[in-house]
VMD Tcl script that draws the C-alpha trace (Angstrom):
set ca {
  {40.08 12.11 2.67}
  {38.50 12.19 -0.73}
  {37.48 14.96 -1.40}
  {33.32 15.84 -2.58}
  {33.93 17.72 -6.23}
  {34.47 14.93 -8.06}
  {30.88 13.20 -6.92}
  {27.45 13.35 -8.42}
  {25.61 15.09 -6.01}
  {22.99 13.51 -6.93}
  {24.30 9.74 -6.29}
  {26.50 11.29 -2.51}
  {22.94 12.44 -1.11}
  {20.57 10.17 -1.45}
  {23.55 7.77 0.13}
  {24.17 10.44 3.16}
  {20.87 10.31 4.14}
  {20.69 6.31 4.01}
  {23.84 6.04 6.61}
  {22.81 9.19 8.87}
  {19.52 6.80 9.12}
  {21.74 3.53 9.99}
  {24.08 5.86 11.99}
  {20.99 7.22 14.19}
  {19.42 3.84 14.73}
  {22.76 2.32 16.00}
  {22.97 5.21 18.56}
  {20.00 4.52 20.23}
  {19.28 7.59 20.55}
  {16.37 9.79 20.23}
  {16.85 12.26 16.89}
  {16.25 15.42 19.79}
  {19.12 13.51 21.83}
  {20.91 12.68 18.70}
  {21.05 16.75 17.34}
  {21.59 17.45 21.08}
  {25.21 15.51 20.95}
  {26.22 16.26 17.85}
  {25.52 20.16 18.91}
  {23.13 20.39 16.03}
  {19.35 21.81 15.74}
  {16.52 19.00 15.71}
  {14.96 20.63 12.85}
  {18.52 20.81 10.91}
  {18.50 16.81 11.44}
  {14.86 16.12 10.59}
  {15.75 17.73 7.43}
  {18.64 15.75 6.77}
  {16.65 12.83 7.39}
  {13.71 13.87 4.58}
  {13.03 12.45 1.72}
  {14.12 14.66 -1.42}
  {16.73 16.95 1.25}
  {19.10 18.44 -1.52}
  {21.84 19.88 0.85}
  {24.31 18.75 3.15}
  {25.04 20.10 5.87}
  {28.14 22.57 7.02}
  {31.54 20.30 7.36}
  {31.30 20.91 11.20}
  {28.49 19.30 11.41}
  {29.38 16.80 9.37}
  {31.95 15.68 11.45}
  {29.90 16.07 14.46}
  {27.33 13.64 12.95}
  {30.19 11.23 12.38}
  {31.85 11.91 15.72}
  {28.56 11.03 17.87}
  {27.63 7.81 15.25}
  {31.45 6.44 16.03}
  {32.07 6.58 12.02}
  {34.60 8.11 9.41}
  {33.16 11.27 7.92}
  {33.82 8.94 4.31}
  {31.94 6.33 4.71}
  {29.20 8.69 6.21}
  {29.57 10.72 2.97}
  {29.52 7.78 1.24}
  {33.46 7.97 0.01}
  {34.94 4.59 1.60}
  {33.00 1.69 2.52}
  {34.96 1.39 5.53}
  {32.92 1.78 8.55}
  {34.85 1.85 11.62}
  {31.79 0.89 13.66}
  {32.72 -2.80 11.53}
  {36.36 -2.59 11.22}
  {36.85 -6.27 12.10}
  {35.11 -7.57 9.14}
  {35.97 -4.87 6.81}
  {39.94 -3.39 7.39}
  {41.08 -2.45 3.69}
  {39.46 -1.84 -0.05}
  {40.04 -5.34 -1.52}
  {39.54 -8.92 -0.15}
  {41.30 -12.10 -1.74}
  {38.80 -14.15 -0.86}
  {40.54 -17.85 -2.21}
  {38.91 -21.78 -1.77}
  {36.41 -20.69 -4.39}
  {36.62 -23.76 -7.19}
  {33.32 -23.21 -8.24}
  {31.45 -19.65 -8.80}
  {28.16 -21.18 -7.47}
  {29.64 -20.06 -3.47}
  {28.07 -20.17 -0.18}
  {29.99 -16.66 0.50}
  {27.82 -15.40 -2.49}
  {24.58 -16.03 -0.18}
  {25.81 -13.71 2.56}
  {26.84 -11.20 0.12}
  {22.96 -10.96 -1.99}
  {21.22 -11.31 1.69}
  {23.87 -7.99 2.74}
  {23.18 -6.21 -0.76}
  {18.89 -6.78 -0.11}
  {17.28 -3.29 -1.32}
  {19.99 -2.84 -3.52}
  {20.73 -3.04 -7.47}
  {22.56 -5.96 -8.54}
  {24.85 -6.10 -11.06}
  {25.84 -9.46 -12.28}
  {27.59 -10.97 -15.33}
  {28.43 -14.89 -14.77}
  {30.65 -17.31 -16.37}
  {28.07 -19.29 -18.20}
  {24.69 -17.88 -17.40}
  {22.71 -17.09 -14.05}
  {23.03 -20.07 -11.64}
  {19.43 -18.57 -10.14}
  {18.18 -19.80 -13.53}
  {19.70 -23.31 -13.96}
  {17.56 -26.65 -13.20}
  {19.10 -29.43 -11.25}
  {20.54 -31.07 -14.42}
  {22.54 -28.39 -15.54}
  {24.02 -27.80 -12.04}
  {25.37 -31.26 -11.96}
  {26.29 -31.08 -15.16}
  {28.50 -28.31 -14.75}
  {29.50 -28.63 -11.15}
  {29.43 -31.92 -10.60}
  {33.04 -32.72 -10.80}
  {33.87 -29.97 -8.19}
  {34.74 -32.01 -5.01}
  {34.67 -29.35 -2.37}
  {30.52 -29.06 -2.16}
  {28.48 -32.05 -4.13}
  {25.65 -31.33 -6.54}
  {22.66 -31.78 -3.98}
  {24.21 -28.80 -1.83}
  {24.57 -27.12 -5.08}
  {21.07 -27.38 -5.88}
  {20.24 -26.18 -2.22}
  {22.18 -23.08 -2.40}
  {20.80 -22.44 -6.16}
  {16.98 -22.94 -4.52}
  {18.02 -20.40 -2.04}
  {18.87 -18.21 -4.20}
  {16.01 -18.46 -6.21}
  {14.04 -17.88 -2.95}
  {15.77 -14.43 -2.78}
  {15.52 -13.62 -5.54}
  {11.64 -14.26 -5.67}
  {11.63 -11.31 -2.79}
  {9.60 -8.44 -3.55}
  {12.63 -5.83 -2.54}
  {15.15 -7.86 -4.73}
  {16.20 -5.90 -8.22}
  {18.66 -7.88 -10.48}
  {20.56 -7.23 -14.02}
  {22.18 -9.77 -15.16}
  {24.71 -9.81 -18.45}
  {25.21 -12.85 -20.64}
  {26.75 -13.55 -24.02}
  {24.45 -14.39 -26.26}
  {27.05 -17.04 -27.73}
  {26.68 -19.06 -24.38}
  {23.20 -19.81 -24.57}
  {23.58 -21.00 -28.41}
  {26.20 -23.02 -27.35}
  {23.54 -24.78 -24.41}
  {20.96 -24.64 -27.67}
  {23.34 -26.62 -29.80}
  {24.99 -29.00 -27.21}
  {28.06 -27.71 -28.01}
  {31.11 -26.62 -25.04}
  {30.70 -27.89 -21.69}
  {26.86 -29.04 -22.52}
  {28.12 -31.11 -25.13}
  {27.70 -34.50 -23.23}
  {23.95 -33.31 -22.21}
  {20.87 -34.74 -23.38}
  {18.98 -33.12 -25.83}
  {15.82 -32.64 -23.47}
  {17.83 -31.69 -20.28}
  {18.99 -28.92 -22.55}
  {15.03 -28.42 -23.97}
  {14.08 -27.75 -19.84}
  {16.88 -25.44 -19.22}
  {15.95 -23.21 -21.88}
  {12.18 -23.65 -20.96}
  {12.84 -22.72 -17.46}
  {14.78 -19.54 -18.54}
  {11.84 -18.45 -20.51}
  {9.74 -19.46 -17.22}
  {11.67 -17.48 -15.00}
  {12.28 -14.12 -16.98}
  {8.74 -13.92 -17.21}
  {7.65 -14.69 -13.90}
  {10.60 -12.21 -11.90}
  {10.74 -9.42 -14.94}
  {11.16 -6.56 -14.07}
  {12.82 -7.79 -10.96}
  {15.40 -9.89 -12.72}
  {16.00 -8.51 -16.13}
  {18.56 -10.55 -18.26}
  {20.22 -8.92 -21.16}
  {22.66 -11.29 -24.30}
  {25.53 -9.62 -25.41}
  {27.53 -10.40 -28.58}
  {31.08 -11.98 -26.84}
  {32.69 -10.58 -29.98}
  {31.95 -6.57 -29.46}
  {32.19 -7.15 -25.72}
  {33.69 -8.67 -23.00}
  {33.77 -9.30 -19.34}
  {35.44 -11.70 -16.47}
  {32.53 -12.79 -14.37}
  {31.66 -10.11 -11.82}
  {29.37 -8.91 -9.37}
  {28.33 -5.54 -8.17}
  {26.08 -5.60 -4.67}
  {24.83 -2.41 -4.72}
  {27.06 0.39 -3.14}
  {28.28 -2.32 -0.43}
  {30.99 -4.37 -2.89}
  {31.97 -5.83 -6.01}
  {33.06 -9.01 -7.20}
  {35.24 -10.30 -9.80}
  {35.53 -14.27 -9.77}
  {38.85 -15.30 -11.11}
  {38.68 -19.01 -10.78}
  {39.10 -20.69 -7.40}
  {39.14 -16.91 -5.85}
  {37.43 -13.77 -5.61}
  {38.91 -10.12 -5.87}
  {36.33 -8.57 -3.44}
  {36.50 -4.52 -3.45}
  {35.17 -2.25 -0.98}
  {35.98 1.06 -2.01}
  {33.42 3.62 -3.79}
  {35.95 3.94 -6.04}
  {36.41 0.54 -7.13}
  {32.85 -0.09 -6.81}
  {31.58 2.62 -9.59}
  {34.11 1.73 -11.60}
  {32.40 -2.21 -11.94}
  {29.50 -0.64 -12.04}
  {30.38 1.68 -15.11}
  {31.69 -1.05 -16.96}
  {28.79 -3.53 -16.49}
  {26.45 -0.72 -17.47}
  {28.59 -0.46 -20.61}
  {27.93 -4.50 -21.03}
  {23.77 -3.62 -20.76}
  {24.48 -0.47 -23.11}
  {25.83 -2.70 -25.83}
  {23.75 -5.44 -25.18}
  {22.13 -7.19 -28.81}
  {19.27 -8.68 -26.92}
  {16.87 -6.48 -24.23}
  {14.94 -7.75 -21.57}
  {11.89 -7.35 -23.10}
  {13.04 -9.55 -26.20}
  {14.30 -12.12 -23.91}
  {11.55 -14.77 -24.16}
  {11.17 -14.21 -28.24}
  {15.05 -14.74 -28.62}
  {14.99 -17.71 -26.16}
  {11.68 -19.71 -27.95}
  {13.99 -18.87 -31.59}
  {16.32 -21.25 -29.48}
  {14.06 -23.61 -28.48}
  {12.90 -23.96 -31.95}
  {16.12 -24.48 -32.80}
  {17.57 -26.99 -30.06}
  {18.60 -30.19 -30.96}
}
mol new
graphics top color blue
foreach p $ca { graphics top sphere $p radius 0.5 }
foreach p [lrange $ca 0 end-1] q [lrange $ca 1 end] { graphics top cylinder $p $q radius 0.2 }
display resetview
């Protein structure tokens, strides 16, 4: 078992407390029933269970919480993501997760509805698909066979739907060099009309004003920085699209360090959320 001293208490509590809640509301139980099992006081859990608690409890408890709540003391703790109340969907610390041509994925719905509450951390291959107008989806994926542009452009609206939720918080990373390239016409929007590419960059600007500070978008220079496309849901997995499949990890391990490097990405970022919309209308002034 891993063991606690190399954690930030501050990051292992606040997570403790937000399984012993899932924990006690699987169990059915009653918290006096609850303490009762796991051979602990009722006022010892109730003060687990508040808000701003900054202890854990003894290891014997501990592992009578887990005991009763039919868990590993690390995922309780918050050290493994492997619950073995859901073994059968979750057995080890990295999917393969392959039939993926196209990074726009109906597995990615599942994993944002899972992740809801949560932080997430995502850095794309082009730039946000949340963000993209019809045009640009079939411009990019229309040539994938597996799922046709119209069920593109459903999954992309249901996205957007989510991500329109009031408990929804996204970052996304892109390099600024991408979204000169869709200003110019140049790369894979070379073949696009010059207004399709006008009302992509209009509904950008659009968007990141309407969902800030929900959804915060940040440019990065591609040649100080650089990342695969990846995607970090929270504390529950990350997600590193390699073309046609997905490395999916499950450990906290794994997890933080995605999360470390992504915040490294927004650390070195040229262009800030808040100078988004100014940077994107230099664009637009700019498109051809």
């Amino acid at each position: 078992m891993t063991t606690l001293g190399s954690f930030d208490r501050r990051i292992l509590l606040p997570l403790f407390q937000q399984r012993l809640r899932l924990v006690l509301a699987r169990s059915e139980l009653s918290q006096t029933d609850f303490a009762r099992a796991a051979g602990i006081d009722r006022s010892t859990l109730s003060q687990l269970l508040t808000d701003g608690a900054d202890r854990l409890p003894r290891v014997e408890s501990l592992a009578a919480i887990a005991q009763v709540g039919s868990t590993s003391l690390d995922w309780l703790l918050g050290l493994s993501q492997d619950d073995q109340m859901t073994a059968g969907v979750v057995t080890e610390s990295l999917q393969i997760e392959r039939d993926a041509p196209s990074p726009l994925d109906e597995r990615l719905l599942q994993w944002h509805r899972e992740a809801a509450g949560y932080r997430i951390r995502h850095i794309p291959t082009t730039f946000p698909d949340v963000l993209k107008t019809e045009a640009i989806i079939e411009a990019e994926y229309g040539h994938f066979v597996p799922l046709g542009p119209r069920r593109r452009i459903e999954i992309t609206q249901s996205r957007l739907e989510y991500l329109r939720q009031p408990e929804t918080e996204i970052e996304c990373c892109t390099a600024l060099q991408t979204l000169e390239a869709l200003a110019r016409g140049e790369d894979i929007w070379r073949l696009v009309p010059p207004s399709v590419r006008r009302a992509q960059i209009e509904q950008v600007i659009a968007l990141c004003d309407e969902l800030y500070p929900r959804f915060r978008l940040f440019l990065y220079d591609r040649r100080l920085l650089f990342s695969v496309p990846l995607t970090v849901f929270g504390p529950l997995r990350a997600a590193i699209y390699l073309g046609q499949t997905y490395f999916v990890f499950h450990s906290t391990e794994h997890i933080r360090a995605l999360t470390r490097h992504f915040d490294q990405i927004v650390r070195g970022a040229s262009i800030q959320p808040t100078e988004i919309i100014r940077h994107l209308q230099t664009l637009l002034s700019r498109s051809g």
